[in-house]
CHARMM internal coordinates of N, CA and C (Angstrom, degrees):
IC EDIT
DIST 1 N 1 CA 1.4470
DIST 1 CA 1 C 1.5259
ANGL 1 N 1 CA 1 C 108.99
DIST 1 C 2 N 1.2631
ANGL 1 CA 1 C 2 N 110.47
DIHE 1 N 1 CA 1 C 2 N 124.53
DIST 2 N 2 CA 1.7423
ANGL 1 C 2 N 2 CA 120.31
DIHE 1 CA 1 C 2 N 2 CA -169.49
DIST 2 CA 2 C 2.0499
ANGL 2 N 2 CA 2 C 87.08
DIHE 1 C 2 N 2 CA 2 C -80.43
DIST 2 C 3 N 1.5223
ANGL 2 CA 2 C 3 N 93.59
DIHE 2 N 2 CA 2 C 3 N 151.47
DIST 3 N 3 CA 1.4396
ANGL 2 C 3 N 3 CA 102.17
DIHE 2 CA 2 C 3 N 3 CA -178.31
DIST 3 CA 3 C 1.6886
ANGL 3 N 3 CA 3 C 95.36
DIHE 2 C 3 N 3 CA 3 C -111.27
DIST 3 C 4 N 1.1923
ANGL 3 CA 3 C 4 N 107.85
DIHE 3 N 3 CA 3 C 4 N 129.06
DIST 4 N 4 CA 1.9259
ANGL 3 C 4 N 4 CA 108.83
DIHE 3 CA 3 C 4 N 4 CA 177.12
DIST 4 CA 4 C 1.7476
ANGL 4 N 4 CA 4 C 94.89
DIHE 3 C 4 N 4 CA 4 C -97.06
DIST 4 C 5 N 1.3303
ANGL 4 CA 4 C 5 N 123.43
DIHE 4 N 4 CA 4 C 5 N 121.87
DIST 5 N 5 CA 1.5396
ANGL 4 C 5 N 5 CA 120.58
DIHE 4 CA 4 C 5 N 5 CA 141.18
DIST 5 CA 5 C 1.1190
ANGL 5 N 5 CA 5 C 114.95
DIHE 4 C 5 N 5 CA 5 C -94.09
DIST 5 C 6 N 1.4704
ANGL 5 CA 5 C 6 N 108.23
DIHE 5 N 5 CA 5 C 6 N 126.19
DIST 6 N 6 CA 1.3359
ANGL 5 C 6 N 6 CA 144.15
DIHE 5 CA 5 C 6 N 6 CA -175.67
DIST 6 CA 6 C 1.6093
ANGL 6 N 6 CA 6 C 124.77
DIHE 5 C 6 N 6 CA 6 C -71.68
DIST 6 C 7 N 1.5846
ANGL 6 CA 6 C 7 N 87.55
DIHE 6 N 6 CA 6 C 7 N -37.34
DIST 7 N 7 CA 1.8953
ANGL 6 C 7 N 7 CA 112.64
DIHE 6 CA 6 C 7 N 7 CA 175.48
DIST 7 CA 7 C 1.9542
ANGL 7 N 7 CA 7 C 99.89
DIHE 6 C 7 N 7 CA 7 C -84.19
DIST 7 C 8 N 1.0335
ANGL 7 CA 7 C 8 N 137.70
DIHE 7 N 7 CA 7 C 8 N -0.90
DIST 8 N 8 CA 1.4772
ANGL 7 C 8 N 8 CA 130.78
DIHE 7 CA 7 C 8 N 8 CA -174.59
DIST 8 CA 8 C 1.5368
ANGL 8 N 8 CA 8 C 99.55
DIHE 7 C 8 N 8 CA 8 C -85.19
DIST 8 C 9 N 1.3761
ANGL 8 CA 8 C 9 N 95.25
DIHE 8 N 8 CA 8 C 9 N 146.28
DIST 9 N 9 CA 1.4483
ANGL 8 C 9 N 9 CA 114.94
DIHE 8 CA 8 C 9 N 9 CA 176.81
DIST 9 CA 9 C 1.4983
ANGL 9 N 9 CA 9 C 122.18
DIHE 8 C 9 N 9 CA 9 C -73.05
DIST 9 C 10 N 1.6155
ANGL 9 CA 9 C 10 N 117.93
DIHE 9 N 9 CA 9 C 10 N 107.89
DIST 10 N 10 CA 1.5209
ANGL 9 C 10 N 10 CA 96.54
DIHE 9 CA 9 C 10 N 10 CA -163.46
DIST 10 CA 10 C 1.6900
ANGL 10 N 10 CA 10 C 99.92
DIHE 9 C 10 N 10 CA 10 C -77.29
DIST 10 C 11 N 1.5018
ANGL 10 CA 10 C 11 N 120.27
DIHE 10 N 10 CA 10 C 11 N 178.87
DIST 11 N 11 CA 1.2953
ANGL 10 C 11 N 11 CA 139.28
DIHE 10 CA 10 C 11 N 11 CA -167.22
DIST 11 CA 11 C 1.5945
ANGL 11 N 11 CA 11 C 102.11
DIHE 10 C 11 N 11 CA 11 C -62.58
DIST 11 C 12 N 1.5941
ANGL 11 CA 11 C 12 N 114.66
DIHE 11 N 11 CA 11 C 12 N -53.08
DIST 12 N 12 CA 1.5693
ANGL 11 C 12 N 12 CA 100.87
DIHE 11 CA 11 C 12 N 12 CA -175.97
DIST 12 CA 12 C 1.6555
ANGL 12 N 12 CA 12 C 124.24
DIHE 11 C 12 N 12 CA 12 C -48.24
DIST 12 C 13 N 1.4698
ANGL 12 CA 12 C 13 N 102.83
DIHE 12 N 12 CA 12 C 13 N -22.81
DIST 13 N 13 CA 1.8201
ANGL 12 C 13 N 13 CA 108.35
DIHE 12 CA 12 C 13 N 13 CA 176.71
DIST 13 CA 13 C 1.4849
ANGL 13 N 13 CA 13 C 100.52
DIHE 12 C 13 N 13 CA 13 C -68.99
DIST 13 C 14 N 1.3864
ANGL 13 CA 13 C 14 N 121.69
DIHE 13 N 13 CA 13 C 14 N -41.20
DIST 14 N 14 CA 1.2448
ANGL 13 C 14 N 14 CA 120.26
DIHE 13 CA 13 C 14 N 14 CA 179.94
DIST 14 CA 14 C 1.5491
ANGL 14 N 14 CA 14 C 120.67
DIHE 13 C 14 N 14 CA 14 C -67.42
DIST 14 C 15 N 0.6456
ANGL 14 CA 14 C 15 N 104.84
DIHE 14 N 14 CA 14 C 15 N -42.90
DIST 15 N 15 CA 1.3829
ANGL 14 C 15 N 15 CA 104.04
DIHE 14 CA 14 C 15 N 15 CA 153.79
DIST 15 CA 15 C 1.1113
ANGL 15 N 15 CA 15 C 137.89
DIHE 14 C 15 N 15 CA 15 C -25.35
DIST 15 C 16 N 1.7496
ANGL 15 CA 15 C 16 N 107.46
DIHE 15 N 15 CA 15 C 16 N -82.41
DIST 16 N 16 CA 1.1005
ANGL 15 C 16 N 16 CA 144.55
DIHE 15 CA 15 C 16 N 16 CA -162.93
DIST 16 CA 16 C 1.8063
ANGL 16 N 16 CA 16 C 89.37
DIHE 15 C 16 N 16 CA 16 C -66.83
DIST 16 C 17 N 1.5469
ANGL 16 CA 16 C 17 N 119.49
DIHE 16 N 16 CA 16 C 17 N -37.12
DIST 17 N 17 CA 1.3849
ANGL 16 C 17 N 17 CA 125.58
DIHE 16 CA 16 C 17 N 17 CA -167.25
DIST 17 CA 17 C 1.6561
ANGL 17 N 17 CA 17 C 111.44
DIHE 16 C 17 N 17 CA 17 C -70.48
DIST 17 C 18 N 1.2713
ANGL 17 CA 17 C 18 N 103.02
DIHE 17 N 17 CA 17 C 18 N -40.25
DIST 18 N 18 CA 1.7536
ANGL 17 C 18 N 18 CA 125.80
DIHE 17 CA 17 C 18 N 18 CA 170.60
DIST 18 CA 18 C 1.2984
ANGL 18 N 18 CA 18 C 112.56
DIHE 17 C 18 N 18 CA 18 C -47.50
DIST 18 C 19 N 1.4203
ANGL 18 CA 18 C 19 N 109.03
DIHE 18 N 18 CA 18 C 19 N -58.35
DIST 19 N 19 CA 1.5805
ANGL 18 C 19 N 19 CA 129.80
DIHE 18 CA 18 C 19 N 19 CA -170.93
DIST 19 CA 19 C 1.7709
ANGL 19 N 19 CA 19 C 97.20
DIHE 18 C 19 N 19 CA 19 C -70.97
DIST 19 C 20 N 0.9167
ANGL 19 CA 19 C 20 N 115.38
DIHE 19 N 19 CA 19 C 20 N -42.28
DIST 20 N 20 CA 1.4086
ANGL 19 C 20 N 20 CA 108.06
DIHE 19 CA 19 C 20 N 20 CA -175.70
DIST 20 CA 20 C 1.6064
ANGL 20 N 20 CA 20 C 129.20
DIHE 19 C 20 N 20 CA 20 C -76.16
DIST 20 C 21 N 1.6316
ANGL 20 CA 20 C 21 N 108.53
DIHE 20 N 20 CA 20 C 21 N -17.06
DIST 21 N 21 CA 1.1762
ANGL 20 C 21 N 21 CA 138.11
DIHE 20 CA 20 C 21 N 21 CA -161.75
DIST 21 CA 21 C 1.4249
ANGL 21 N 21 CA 21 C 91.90
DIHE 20 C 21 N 21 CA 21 C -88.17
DIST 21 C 22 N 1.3714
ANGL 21 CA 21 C 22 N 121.33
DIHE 21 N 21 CA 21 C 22 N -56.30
DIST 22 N 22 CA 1.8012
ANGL 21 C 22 N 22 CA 160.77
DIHE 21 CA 21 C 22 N 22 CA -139.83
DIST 22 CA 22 C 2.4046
ANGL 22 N 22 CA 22 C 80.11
DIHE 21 C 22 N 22 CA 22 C -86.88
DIST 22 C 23 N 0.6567
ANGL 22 CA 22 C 23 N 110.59
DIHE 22 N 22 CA 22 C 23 N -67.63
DIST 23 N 23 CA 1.8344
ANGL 22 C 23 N 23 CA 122.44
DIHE 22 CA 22 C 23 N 23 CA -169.43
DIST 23 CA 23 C 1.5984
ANGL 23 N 23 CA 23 C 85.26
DIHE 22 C 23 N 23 CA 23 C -55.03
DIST 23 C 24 N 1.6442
ANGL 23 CA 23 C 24 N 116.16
DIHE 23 N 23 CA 23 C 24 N -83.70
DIST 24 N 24 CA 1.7293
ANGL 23 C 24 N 24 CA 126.08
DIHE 23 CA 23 C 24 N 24 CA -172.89
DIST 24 CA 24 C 1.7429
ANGL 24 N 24 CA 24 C 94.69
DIHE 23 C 24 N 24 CA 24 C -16.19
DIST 24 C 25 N 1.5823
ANGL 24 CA 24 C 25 N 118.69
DIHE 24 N 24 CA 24 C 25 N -86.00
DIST 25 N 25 CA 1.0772
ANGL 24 C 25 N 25 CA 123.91
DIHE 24 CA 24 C 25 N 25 CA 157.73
DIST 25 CA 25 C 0.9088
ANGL 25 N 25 CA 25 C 108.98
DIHE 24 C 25 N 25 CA 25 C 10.19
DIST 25 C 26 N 1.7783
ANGL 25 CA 25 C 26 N 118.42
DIHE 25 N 25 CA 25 C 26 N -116.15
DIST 26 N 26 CA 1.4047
ANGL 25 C 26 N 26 CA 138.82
DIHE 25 CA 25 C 26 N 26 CA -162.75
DIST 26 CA 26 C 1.5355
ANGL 26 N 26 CA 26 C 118.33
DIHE 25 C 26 N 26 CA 26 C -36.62
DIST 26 C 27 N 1.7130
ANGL 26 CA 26 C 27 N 102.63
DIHE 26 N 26 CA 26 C 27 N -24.10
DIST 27 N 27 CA 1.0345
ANGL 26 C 27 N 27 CA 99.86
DIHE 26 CA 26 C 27 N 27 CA -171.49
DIST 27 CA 27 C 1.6812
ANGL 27 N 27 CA 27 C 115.33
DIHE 26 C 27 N 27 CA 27 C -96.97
DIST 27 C 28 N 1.2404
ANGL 27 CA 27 C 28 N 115.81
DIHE 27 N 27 CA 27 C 28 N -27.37
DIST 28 N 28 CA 1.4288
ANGL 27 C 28 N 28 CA 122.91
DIHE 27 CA 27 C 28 N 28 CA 157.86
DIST 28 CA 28 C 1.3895
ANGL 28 N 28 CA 28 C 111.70
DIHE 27 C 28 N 28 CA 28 C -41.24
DIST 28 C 29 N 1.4655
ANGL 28 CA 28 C 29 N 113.95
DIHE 28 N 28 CA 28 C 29 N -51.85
DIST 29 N 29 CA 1.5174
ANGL 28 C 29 N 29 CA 109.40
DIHE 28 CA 28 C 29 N 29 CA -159.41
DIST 29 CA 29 C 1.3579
ANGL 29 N 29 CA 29 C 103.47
DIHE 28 C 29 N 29 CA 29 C -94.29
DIST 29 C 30 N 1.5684
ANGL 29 CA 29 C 30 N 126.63
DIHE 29 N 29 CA 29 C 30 N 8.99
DIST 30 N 30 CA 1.1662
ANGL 29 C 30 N 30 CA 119.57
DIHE 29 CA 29 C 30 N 30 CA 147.24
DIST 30 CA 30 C 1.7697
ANGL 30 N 30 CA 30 C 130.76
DIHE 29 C 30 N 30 CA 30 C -78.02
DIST 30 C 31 N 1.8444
ANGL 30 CA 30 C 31 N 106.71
DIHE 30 N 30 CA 30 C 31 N -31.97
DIST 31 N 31 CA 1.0799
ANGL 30 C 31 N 31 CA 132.21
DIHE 30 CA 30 C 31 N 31 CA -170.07
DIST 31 CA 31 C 2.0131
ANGL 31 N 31 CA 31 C 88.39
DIHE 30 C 31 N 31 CA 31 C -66.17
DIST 31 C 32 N 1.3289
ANGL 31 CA 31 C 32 N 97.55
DIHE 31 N 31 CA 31 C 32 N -43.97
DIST 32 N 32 CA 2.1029
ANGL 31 C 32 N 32 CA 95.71
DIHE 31 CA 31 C 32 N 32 CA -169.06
DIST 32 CA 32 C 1.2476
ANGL 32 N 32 CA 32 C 96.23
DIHE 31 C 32 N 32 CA 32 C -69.01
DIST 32 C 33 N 1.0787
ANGL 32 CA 32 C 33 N 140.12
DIHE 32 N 32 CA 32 C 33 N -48.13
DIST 33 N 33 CA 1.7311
ANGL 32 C 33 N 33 CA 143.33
DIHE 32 CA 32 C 33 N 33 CA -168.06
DIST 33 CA 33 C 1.5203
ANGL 33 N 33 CA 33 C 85.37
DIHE 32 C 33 N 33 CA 33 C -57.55
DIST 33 C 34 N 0.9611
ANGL 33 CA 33 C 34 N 144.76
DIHE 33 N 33 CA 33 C 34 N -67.74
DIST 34 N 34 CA 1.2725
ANGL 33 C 34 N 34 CA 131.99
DIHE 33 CA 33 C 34 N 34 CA -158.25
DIST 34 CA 34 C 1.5278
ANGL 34 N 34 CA 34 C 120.59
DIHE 33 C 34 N 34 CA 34 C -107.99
DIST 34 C 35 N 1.3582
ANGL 34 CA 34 C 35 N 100.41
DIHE 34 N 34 CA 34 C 35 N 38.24
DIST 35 N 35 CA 1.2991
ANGL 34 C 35 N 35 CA 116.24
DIHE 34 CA 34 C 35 N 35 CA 154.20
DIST 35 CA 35 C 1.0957
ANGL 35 N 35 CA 35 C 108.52
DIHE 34 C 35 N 35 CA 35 C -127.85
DIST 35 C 36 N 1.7272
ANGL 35 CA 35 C 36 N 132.05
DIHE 35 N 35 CA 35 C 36 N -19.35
DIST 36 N 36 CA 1.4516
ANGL 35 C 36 N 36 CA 103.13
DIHE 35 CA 35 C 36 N 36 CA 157.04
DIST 36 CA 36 C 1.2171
ANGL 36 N 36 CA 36 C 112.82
DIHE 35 C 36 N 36 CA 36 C -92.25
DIST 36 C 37 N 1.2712
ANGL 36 CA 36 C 37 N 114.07
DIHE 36 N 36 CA 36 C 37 N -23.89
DIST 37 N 37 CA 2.0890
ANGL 36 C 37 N 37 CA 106.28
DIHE 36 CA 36 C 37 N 37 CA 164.79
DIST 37 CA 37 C 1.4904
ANGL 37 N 37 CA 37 C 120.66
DIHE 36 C 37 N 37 CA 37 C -32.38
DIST 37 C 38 N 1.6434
ANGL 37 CA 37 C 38 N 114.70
DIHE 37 N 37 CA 37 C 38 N -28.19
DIST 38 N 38 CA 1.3579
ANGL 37 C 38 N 38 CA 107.16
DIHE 37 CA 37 C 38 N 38 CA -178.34
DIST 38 CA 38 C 1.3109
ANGL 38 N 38 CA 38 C 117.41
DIHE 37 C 38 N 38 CA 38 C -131.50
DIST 38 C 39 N 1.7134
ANGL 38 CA 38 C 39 N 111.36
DIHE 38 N 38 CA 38 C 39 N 28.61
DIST 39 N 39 CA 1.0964
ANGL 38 C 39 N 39 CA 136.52
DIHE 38 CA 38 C 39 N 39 CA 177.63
DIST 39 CA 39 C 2.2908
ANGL 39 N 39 CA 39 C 93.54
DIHE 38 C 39 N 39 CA 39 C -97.99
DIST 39 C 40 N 1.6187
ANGL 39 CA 39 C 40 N 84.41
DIHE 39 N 39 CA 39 C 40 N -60.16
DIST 40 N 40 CA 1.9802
ANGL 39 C 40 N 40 CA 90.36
DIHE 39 CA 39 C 40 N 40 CA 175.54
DIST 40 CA 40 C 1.3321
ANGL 40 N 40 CA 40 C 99.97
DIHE 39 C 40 N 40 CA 40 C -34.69
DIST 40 C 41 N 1.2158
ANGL 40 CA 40 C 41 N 111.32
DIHE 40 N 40 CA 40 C 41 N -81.14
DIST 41 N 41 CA 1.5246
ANGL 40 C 41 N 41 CA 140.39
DIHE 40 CA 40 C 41 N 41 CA 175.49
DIST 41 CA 41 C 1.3952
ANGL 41 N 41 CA 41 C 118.43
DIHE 40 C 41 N 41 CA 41 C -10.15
DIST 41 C 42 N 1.1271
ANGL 41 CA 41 C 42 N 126.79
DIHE 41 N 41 CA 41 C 42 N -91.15
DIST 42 N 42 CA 1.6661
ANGL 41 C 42 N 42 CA 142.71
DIHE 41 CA 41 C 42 N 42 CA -162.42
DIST 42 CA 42 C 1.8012
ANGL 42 N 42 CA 42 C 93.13
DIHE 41 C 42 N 42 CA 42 C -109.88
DIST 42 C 43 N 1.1080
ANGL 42 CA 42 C 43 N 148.55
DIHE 42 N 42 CA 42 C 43 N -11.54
DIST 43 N 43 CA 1.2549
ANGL 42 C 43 N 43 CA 128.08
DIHE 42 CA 42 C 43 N 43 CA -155.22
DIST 43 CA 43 C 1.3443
ANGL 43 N 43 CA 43 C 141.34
DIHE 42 C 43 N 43 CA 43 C 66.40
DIST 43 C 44 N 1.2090
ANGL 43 CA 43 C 44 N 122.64
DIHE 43 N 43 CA 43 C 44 N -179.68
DIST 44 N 44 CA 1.4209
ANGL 43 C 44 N 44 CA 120.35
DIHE 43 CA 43 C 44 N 44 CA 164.55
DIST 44 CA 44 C 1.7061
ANGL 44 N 44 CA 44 C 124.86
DIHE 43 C 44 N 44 CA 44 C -22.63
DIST 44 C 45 N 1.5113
ANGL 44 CA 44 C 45 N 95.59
DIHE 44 N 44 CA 44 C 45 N -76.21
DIST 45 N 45 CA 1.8045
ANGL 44 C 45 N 45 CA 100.38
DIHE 44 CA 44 C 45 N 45 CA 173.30
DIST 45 CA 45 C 1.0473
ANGL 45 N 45 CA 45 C 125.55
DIHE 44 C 45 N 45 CA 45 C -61.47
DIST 45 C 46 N 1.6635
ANGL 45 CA 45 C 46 N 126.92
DIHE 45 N 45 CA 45 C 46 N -31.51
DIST 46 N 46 CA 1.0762
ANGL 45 C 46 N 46 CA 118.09
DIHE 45 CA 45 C 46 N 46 CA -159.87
DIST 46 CA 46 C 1.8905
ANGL 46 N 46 CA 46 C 110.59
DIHE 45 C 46 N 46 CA 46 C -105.87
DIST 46 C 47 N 1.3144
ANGL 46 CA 46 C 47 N 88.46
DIHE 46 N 46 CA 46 C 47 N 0.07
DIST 47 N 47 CA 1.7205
ANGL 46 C 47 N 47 CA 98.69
DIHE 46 CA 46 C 47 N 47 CA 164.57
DIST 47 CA 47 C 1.9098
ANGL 47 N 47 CA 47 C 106.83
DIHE 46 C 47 N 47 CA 47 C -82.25
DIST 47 C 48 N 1.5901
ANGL 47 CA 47 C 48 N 109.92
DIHE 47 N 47 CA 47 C 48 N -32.50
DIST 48 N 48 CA 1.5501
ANGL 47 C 48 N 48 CA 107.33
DIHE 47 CA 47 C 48 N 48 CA -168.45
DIST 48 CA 48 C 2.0020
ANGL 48 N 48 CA 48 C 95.79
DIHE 47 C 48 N 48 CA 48 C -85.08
DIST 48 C 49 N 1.2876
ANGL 48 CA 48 C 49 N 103.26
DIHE 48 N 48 CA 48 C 49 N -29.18
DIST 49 N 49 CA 1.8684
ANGL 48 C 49 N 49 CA 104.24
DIHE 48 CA 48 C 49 N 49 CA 168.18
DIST 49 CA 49 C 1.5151
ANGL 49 N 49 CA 49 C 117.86
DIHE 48 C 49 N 49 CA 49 C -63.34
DIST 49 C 50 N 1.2974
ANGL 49 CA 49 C 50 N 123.83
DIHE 49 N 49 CA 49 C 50 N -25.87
DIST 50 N 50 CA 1.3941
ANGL 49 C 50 N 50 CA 136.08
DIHE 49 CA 49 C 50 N 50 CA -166.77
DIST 50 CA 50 C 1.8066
ANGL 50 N 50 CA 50 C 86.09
DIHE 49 C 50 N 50 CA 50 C -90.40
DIST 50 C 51 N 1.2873
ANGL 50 CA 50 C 51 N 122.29
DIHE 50 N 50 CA 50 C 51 N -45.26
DIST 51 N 51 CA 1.8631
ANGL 50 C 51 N 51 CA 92.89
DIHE 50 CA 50 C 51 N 51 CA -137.45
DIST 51 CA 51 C 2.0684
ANGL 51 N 51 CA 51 C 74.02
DIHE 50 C 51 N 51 CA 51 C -107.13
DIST 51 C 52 N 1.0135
ANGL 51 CA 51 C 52 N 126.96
DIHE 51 N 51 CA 51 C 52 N -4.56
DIST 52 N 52 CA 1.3463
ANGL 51 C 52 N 52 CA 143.18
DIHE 51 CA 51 C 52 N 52 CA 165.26
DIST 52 CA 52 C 2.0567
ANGL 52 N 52 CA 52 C 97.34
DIHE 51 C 52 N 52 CA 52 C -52.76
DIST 52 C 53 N 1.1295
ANGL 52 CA 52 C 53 N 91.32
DIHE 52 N 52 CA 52 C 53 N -74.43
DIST 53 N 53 CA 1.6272
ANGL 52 C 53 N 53 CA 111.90
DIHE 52 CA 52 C 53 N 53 CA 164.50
DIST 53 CA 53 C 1.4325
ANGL 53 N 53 CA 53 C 127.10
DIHE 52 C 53 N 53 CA 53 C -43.66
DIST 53 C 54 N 0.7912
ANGL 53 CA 53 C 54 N 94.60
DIHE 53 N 53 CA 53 C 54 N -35.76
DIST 54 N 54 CA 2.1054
ANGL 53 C 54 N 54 CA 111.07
DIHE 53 CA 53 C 54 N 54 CA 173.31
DIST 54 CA 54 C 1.6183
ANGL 54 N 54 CA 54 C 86.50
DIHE 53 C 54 N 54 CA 54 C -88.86
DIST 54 C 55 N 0.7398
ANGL 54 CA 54 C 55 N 136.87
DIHE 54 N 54 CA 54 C 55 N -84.49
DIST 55 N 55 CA 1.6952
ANGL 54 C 55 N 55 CA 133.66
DIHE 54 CA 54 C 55 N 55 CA -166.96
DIST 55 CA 55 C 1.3892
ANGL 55 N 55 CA 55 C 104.74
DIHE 54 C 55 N 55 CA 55 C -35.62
DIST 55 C 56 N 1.2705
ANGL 55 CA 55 C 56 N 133.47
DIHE 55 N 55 CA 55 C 56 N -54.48
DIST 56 N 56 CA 1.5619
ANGL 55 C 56 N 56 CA 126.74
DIHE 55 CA 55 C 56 N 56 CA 174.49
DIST 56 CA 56 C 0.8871
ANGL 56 N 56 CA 56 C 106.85
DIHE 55 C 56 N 56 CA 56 C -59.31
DIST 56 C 57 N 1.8348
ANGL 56 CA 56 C 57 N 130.40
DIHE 56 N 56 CA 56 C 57 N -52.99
DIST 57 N 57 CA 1.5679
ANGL 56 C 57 N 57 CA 98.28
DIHE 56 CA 56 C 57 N 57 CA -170.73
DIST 57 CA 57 C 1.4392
ANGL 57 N 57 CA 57 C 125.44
DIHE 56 C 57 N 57 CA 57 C -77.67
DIST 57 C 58 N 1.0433
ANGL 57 CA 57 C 58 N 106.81
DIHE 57 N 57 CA 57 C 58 N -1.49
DIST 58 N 58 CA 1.3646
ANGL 57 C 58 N 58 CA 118.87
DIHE 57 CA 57 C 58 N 58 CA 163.86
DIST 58 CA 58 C 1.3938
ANGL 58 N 58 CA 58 C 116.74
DIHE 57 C 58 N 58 CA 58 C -56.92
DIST 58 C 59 N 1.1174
ANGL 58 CA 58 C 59 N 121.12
DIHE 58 N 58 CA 58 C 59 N -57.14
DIST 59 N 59 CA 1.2369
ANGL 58 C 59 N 59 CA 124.81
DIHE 58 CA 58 C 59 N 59 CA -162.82
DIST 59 CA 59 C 1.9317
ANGL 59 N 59 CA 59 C 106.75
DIHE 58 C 59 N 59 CA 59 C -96.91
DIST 59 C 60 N 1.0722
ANGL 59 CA 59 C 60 N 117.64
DIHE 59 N 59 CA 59 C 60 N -11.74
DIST 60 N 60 CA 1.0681
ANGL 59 C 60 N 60 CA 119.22
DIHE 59 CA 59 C 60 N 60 CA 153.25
DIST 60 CA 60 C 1.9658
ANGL 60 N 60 CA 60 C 105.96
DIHE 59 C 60 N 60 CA 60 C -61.60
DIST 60 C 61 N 0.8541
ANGL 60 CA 60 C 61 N 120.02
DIHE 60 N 60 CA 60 C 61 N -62.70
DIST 61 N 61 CA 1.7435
ANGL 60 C 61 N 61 CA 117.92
DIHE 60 CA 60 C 61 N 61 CA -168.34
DIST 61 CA 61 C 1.6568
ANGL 61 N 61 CA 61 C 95.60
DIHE 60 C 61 N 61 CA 61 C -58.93
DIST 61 C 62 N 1.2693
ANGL 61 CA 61 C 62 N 102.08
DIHE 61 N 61 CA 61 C 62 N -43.49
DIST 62 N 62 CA 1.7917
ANGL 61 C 62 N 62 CA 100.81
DIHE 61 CA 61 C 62 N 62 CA -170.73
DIST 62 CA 62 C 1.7536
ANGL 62 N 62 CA 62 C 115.71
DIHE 61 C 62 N 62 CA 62 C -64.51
DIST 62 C 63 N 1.6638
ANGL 62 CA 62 C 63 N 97.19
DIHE 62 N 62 CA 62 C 63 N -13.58
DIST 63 N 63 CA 2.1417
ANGL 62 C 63 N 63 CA 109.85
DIHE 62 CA 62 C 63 N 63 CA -178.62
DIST 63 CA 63 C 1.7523
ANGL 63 N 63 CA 63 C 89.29
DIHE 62 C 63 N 63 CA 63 C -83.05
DIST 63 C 64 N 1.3894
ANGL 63 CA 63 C 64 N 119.76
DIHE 63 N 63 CA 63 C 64 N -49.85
DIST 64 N 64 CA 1.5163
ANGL 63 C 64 N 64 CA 124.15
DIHE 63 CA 63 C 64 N 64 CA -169.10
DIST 64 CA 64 C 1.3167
ANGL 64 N 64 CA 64 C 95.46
DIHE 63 C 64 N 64 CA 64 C -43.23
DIST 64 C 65 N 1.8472
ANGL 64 CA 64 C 65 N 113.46
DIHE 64 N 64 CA 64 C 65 N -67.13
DIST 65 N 65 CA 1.1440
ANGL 64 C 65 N 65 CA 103.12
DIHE 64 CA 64 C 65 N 65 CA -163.84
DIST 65 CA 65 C 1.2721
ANGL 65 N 65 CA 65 C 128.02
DIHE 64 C 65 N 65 CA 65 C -56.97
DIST 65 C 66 N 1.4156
ANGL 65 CA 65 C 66 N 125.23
DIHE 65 N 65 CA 65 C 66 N -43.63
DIST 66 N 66 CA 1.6476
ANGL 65 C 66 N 66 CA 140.94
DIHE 65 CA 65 C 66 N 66 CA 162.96
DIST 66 CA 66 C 1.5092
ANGL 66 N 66 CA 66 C 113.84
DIHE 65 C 66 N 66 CA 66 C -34.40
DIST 66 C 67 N 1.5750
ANGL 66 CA 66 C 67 N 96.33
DIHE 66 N 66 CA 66 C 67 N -33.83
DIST 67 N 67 CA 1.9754
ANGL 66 C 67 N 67 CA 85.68
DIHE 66 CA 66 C 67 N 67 CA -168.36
DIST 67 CA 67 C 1.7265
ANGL 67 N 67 CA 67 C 93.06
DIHE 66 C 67 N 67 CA 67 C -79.91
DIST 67 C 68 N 1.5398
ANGL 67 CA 67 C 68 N 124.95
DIHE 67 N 67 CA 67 C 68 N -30.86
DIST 68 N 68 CA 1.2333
ANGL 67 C 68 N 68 CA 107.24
DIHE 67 CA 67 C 68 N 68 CA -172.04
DIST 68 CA 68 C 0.9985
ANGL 68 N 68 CA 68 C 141.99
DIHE 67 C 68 N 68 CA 68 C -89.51
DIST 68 C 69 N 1.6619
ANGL 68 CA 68 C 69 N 105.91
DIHE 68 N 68 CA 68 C 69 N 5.33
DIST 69 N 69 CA 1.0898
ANGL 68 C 69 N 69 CA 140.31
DIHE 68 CA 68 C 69 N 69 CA 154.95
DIST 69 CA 69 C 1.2087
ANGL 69 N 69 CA 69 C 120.27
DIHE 68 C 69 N 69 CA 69 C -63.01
DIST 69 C 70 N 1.8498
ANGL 69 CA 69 C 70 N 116.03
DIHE 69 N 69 CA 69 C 70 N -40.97
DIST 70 N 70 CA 1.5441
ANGL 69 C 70 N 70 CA 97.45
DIHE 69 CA 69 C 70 N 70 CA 177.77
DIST 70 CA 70 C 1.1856
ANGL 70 N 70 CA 70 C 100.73
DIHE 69 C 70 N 70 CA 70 C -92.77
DIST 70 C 71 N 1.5558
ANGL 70 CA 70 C 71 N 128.43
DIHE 70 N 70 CA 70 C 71 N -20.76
DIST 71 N 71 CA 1.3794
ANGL 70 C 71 N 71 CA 106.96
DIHE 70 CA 70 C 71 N 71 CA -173.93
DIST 71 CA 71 C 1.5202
ANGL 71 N 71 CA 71 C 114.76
DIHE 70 C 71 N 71 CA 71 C -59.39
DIST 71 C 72 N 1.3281
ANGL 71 CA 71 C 72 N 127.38
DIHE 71 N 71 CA 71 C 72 N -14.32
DIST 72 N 72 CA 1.4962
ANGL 71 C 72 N 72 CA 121.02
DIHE 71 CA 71 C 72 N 72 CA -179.61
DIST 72 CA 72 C 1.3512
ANGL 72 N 72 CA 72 C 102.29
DIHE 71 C 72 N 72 CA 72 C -81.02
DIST 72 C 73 N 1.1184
ANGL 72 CA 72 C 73 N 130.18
DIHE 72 N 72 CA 72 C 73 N -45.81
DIST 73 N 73 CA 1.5483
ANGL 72 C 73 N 73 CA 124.84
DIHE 72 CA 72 C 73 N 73 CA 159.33
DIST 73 CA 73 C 1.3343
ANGL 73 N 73 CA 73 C 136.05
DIHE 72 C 73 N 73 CA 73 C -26.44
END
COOR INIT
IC SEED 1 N 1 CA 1 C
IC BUILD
């Protein structure tokens, strides 16, 4: 008599877990490449002015989106 577990993880989670693990990755070791790319580059300050700069415009697009969100409200 074959035993079925019911609680086992089928393969598509595994997968899906690989692929997700596999991106985190890729994407870290893109985030370090270009933090010492602009560490070589500009130095100390001008690596904390650069990613300083990425954070505002970030959050500038992320206020756009918020205001038009409540304005439909």
């Amino acid at each position: 008599m074959a035993y079925k577990d019911d609680d086992a993880l089928g393969g598509h989670f595994w997968k899906w877990f690989l692929g997700v693990g596999l991106l985190a990755v890729a994407g870290f070791v893109l985030i370090v490449l270009l933090i010492h790319g602009s560490w070589v580059r500009w130095g100390a300050l001008g690596t904390l002015l650069f990613f300083f700069a990425v954070i505002l415009v970030v959050a500038w697009f992320y206020d756009r989106r918020q205001v038009k969100d409540y304005e439909e409200l």
